[in-house]
C-alpha positions in Angstrom: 23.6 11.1 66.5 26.6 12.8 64.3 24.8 11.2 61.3 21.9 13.0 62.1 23.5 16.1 62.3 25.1 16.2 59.3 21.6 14.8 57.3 20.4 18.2 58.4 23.1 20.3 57.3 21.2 21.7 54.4 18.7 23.4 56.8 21.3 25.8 57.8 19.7 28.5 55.6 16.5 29.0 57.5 15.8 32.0 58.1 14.5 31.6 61.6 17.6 29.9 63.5 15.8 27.2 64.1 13.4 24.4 62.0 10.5 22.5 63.5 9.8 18.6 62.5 7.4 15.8 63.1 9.4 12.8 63.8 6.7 10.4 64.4 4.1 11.3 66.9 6.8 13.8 68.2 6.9 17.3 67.4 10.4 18.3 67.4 12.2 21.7 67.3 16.2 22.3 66.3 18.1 24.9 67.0 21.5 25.8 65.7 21.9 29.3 65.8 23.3 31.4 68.4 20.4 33.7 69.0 18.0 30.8 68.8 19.9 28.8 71.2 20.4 31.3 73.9 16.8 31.1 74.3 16.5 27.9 75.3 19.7 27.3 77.1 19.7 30.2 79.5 16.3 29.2 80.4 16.1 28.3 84.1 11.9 26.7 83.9 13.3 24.4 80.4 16.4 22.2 82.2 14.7 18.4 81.8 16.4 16.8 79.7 14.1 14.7 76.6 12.8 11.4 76.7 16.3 10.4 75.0 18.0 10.4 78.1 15.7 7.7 79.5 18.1 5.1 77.3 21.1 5.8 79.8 18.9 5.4 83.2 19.6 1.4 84.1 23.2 2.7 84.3 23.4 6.9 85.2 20.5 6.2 87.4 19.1 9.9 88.2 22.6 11.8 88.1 23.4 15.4 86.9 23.0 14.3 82.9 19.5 12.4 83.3 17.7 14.2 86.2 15.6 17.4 86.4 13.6 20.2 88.9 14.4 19.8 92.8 16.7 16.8 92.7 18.8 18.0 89.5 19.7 21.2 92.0 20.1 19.6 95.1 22.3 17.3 93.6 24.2 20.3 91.9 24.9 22.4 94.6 26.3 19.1 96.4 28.8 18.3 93.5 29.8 21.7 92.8 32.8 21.7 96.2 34.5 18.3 93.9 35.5 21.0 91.4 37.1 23.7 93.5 40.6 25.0 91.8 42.1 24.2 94.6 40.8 20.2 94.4 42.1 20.5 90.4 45.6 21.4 91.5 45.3 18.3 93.9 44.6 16.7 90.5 47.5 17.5 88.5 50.0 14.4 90.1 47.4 11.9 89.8 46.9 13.4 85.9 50.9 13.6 85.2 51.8 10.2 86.8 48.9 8.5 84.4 50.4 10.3 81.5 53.7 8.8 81.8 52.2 5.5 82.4 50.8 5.9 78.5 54.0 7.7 77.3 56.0 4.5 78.5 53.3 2.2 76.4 53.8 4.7 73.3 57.6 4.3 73.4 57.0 0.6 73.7 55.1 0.4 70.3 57.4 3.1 68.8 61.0 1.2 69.6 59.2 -2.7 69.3 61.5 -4.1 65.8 57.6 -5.1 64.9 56.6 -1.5 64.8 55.0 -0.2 61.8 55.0 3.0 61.1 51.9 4.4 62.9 50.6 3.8 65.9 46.7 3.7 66.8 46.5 6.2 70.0 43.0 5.5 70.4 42.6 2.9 72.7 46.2 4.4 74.6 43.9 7.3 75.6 40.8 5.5 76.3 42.6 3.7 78.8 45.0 6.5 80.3 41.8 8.7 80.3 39.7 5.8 82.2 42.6 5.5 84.7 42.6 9.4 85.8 38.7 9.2 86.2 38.9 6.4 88.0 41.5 7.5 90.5 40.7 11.4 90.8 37.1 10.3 91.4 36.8 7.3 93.4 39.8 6.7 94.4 41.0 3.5 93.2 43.1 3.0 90.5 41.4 0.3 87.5 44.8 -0.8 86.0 43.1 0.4 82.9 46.8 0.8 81.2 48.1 -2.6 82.7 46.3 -6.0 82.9 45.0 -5.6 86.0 41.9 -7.5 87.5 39.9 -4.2 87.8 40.7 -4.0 84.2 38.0 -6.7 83.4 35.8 -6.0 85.9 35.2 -2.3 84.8 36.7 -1.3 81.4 35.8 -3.9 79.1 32.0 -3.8 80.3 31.6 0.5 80.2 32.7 -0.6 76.4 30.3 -2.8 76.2 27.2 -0.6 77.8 28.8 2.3 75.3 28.5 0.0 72.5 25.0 -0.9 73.5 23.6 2.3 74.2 24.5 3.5 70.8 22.8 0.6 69.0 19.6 1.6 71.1 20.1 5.0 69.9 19.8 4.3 66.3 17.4 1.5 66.7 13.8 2.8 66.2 12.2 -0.8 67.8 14.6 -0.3 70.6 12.9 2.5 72.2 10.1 0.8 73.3 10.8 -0.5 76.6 9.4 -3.7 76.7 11.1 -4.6 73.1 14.3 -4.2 74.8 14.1 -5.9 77.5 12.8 -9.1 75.7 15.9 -8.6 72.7 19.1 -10.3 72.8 21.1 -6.8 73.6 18.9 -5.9 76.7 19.0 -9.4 78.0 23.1 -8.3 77.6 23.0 -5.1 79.2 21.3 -6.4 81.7 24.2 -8.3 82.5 27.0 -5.9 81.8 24.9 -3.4 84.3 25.0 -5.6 86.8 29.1 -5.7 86.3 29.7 -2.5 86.6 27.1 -1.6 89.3 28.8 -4.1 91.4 32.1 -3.1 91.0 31.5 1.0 91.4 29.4 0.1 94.5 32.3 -2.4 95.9 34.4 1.2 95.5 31.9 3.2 97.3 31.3 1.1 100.3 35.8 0.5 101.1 35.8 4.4 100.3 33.0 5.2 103.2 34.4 2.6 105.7 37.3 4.8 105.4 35.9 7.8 105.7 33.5 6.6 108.7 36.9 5.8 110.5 38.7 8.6 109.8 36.3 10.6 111.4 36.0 8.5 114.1 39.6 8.7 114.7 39.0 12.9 114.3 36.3 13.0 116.6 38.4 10.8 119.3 41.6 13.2 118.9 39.4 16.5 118.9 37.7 14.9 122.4 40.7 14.6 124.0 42.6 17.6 123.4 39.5 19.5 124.6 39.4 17.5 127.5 36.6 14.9 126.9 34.1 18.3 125.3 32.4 17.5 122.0 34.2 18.8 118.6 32.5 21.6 117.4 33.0 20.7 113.8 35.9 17.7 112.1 38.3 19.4 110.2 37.1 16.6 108.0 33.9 18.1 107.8 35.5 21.7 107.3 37.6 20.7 104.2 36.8 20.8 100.4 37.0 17.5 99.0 37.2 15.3 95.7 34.4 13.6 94.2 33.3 10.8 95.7 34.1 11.8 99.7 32.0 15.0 98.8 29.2 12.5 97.8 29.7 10.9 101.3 30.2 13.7 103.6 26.9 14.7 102.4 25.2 11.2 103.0 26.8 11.4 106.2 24.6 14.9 107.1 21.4 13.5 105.7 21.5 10.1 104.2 17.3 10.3 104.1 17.9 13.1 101.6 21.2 12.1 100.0 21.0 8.2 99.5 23.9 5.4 98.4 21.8 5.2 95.5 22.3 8.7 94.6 26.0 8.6 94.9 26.1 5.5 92.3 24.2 6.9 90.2 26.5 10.3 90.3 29.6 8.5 90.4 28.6 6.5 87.4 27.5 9.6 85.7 31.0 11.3 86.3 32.6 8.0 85.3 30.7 8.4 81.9 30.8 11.9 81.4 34.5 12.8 81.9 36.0 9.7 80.7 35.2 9.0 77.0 34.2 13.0 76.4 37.8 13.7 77.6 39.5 10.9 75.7 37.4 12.0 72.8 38.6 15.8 73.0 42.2 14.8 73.2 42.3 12.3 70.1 40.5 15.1 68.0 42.9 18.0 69.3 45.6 15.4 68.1 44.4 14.6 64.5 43.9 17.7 64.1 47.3 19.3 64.8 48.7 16.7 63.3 48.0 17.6 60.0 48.8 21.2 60.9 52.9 22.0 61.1 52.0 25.8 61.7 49.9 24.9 64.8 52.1 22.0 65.9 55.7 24.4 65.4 53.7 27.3 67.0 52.6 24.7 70.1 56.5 23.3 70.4 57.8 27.0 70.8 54.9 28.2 73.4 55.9 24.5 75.6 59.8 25.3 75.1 59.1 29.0 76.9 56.9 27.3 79.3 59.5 25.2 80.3 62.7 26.6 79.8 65.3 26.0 82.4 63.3 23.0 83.5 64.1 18.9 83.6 62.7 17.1 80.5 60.5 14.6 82.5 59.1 17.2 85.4 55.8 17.4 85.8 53.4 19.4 84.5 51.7 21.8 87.4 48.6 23.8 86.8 50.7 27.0 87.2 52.3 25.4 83.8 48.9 25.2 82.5 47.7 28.8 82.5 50.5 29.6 81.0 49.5 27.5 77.7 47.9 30.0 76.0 48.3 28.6 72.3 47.6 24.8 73.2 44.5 26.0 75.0 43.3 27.6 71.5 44.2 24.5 69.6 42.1 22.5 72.2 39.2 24.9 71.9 39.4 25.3 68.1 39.8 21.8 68.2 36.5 21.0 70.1 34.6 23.6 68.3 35.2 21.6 64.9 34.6 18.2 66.5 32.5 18.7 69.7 32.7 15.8 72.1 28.8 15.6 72.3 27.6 17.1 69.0 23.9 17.3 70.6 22.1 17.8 73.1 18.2 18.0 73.9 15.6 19.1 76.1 11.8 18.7 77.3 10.0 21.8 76.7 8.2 22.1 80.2 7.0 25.9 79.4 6.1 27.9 76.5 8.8 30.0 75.2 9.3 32.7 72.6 11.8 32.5 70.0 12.4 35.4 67.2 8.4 36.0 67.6 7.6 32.1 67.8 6.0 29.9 70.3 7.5 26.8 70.8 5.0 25.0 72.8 5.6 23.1 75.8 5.1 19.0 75.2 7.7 19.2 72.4 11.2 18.0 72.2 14.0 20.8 71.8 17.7 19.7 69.9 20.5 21.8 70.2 23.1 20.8 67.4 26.2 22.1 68.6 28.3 20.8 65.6 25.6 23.0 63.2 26.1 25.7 66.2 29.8 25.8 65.8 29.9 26.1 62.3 28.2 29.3 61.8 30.0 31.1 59.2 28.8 35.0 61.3 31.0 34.2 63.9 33.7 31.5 62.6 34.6 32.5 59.3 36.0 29.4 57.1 34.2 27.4 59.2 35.8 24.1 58.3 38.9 25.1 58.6 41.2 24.5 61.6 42.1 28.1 63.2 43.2 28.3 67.0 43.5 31.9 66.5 40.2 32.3 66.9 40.1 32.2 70.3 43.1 35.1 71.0 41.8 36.7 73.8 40.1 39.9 72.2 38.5 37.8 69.6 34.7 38.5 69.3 33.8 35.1 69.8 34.0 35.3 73.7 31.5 38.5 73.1 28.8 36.1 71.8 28.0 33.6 74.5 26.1 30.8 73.0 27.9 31.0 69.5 30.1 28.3 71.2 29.5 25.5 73.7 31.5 22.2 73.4 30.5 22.1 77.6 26.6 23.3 76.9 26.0 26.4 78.5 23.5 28.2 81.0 22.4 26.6 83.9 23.2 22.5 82.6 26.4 23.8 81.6 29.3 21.0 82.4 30.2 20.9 86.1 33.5 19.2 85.3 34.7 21.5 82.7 37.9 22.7 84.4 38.7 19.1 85.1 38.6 18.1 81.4 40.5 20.9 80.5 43.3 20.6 82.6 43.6 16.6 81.8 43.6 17.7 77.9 46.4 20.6 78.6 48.6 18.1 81.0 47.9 15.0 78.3 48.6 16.7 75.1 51.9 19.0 76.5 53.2 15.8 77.8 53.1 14.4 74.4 54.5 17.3 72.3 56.7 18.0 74.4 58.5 14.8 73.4 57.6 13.4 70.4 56.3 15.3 66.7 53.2 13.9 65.8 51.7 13.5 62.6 48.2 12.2 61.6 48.7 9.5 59.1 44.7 10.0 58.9 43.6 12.9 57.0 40.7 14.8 58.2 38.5 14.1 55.1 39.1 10.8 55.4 37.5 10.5 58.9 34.2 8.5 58.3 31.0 10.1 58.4 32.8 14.2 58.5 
C-alpha cells in the first residue's frame, strides 16, 4: 500500500483535490486533499469500508475495522465505555511495568561484551507493544518479551497472518477467493487462523467463567445484606470496565444480539489494530528524533521539568503525560510524516458532491493520508521533521481533516487515547535514560 502511494505522488497537482481511475473493472476515486477529504469522511450514509477489507475477514471477523450500517454502531456504542479516561489511567501500571520489562532487554544488548554498536529496537517494541495489548485487553499476559508458551501460541502466528495478508494485498491472483483458498499461502493461513482463533477464544472463555462467578458471588452478597430481596443492579454491572469484560457484560444482557463470535472477532480486531499501529508509531517517533539533536535536547529538558524532584525509575502516571507537551508534538509530527496506516478506503453507498462533482455510488473511494499530510498549504517544508507545528495556536488544529494519522469523522479510531498514552509512557521511559541516535538515516529507509 505505501508503494502505491508514493507511485501517485505526481498527481498531487490536480486541480480538483482528488483524481478518478479505472483499476480494472473498478472505478476508483482518490482523495488527498483536505477539502476533498472532509467530504467523504464526515459523511455519516458513506462508512462501509471497500471490498479491500474483505482480505482481513477469516481473522477480524465483522469487528469495528471490517463491518458497516447497524452492526458497525451497535458494536460502537458497546466498545466506546473500554476507552473511558478513567479505564486509561487504570492503564498506565500495566503500560509502565511492560516498559521496564523492554528497558531491562535493551540494557542487556547494550552491556553484552558481544554488543555492537547499534541495536535493532524493532522487534523490542513489537514485542513490548504485543504484551500491553494483550494484558490491557484481555487480560492475560503472552510472555511476548520472555519465552513463554503463549509466546508461540500467539506472537509468532499474528506475524505470520501479517505477513500473509500483505502478500494477498499485493497479489492481483490472490483476490479471487477461490484462488486463495486452493494456493499454498491460503492452505497456510488457514492453519495459522486456526492458532490464533484458538488461543484468543481459550482467553475469552477463563475471562467469562470469571466474570460469571464474580457476579454470582455479587449477587449472593447483595441478597444477603438486603435480607434475602433481589439486588437491584451489581456494582459489577454499574462499573466502567476494560475491553474485553465490557464485551462480556454486554453478552451477559443480550447474548442473542451480542454473540461470542462478535467479541472474537472485536477482540481480534483490537489485538490487530493497537498492537503493530502502536509499535509502528513509536519506532518512527524514534528514528526520527534520532536524527534530530534539537528535538531530542528540547524533549530531555521538557522530561527533566516533568520530573524534577522525582526517583529515576518511578513510574510514569498519566498526570505525567499531560504534561508532555513537546514529546506529544514530536509524536504527532512524527505520525504525520509516517502515518501508521498511510490509507484507507471506502464503498461509496450514496452519491456525493465534491468541489461540483459526483462521485457515484458503486465506486471505491481511497483516502491517502501520507499525500494528505504532506500538503504544502498547511505544512510548509513538508518533508521536513517540525514538532512545532502542532504548538497549540498553530492553524493546523483549525483545519480538521488536513491531518488524520487516527482517520477522522464518524470511523475515526476508538482507541486513539490508548495509543497515545502507550507512545508517551514508551518513549519518556526511554529518553529519560538513555540518548538515542538513529544509525539509519531517514533517506535511507526503503521505499521513502
Amino acid at each position: 500500500m505505501i508503494s502505491a502511494v508514493f507511485q501517485f505522488e505526481s498527481l498531487r497537482n490536480s486541480p480538483h483535490g482528488f483524481v478518478a481511475l479505472n483499476i480494472g473493472f473498478q472505478k476508483v476515486v482518490i482523495f488527498f486533499r483536505a477539502d476533498t477529504v472532509e467530504s467523504l469522511v464526515s459523511s455519516t450514509v458513506n462508512i462501509t469500508k471497500s471490498e479491500h477489507y474483505d482480505y482481513m475477514r477469516p481473522w477480524l471477523g465483522t469487528g469495528l475495522l471490517t463491518s458497516s450500517g447497524d452492526h458497525w454502531r451497535r458494536h460502537r456504542k458497546a466498545l466506546t465505555p473500554a476507552f473511558h479516561f478513567k479505564l486509561l489511567e487504570s492503564f498506565a501500571p500495566v503500560m509502565n511495568s511492560n516498559v521496564k520489562v523492554l528497558l531491562g532487554r535493551v540494557e542487556k544488548l547494550t552491556s553484552s561484551p558481544n554488543n555492537k554498536e547499534a541495536i535493532d529496537i524493532r522487534g523490542l517494541i513489537c514485542d513490548m507493544a504485543l504484551d500491553i495489548i494483550c494484558e490491557t485487553a484481555m487480560g492475560t499476559n503472552v510472555g511476548a518479551q520472555s519465552e513463554s508458551d503463549d509466546k508461540e501460541a500467539y506472537r509468532r502466528p499474528i506475524e505470520i497472518a501479517t505477513e500473509q495478508l500483505v502478500r494477498r494485498f499485493v497479489n492481483p491472483l490472490y483476490r479471487s477467493d477461490l484462488l486463495y483458498s486452493l494456493s499454498a499461502d491460503g492452505a497456510e493461513n488457514r492453519r495459522v487462523m486456526g492458532k490464533i482463533h484458538h488461543f484468543v477464544k481459550r482467553v475469552i472463555k477463563e475471562r467469562k467463567e470469571f466474570l460469571q462467578s464474580k457476579l454470582q458471588a455479587e449477587e449472593e452478597n447483595q441478597r444477603e445484606s438486603r435480607g434475602g430481596g433481589a439486588p437491584e443492579e451489581e456494582p459489577l454491572v454499574k462499573e466502567k470496565h476494560p475491553f474485553l469484560d465490557s464485551l462480556l457484560l454486554t453478552h451477559f444482557k443480550n447474548p442473542l444480539e451480542f454473540t461470542e463470535t462478535d467479541i472474537l472477532d472485536e477482540v481480534n480486531t483490537f489485538m490487530v489494530a493497537g498492537h503493530d499501529t502502536t509499535a509502528e508509531g513509536i519506532i518512527w517517533t524514534m528514528l526520527l528524533i534520532g536524527n534530530d539533536s534539537r528535538v531530542q535536547a528540547a524533549i530531555a529538558a521538557e522530561l527533566e521539568q516533568v520530573f524534577a524532584g522525582e526517583e529515576d525509575d518511578c513510574e510514569i502516571t498519566t498526570e505525567h503525560c499531560r504534561q508532555m507537551k513537546y514529546l506529544e508534538m514530536a509524536i504527532k509530527e512524527a505520525l504525520r510524516i509516517f502515518p501508521s496506516v498511510p490509507s484507507a478506503a471506502r464503498k461509496v453507498d450514496q452519491d456525493f458532491t465534491v468541489n461540483g462533482h459526483v462521485i457515484p455510488a458503486g465506486c471505491t473511494a481511497i483516502i491517502f493520508i501520507h499525500l494528505l499530510h504532506k500538503d504544502p498549504k498547511y505544512f510548509p517544508k513538508p518533508e521536513q521533521y517540525i514538532p512545532e507545528r502542532f504548538l497549540a495556536d498553530s492553524d493546523v488544529y483549525k483545519v480538521p481533516y488536513a491531518y488524520m494519522p487516527f482517520s477522522a469523522g464518524a470511523r475515526n479510531c476508538v482507541g486513539q487515547k490508548f495509543a497515545m498514552l502507550e507512545m508517551k509512557i514508551t518513549l519518556a521511559s526511554i529518553f529519560r535514560k538513555y540518548t538515542v541516535k538513529a544509525t539509519t538515516h531517514r533517506e535511507e529507509v526503503k521505499g521513502l
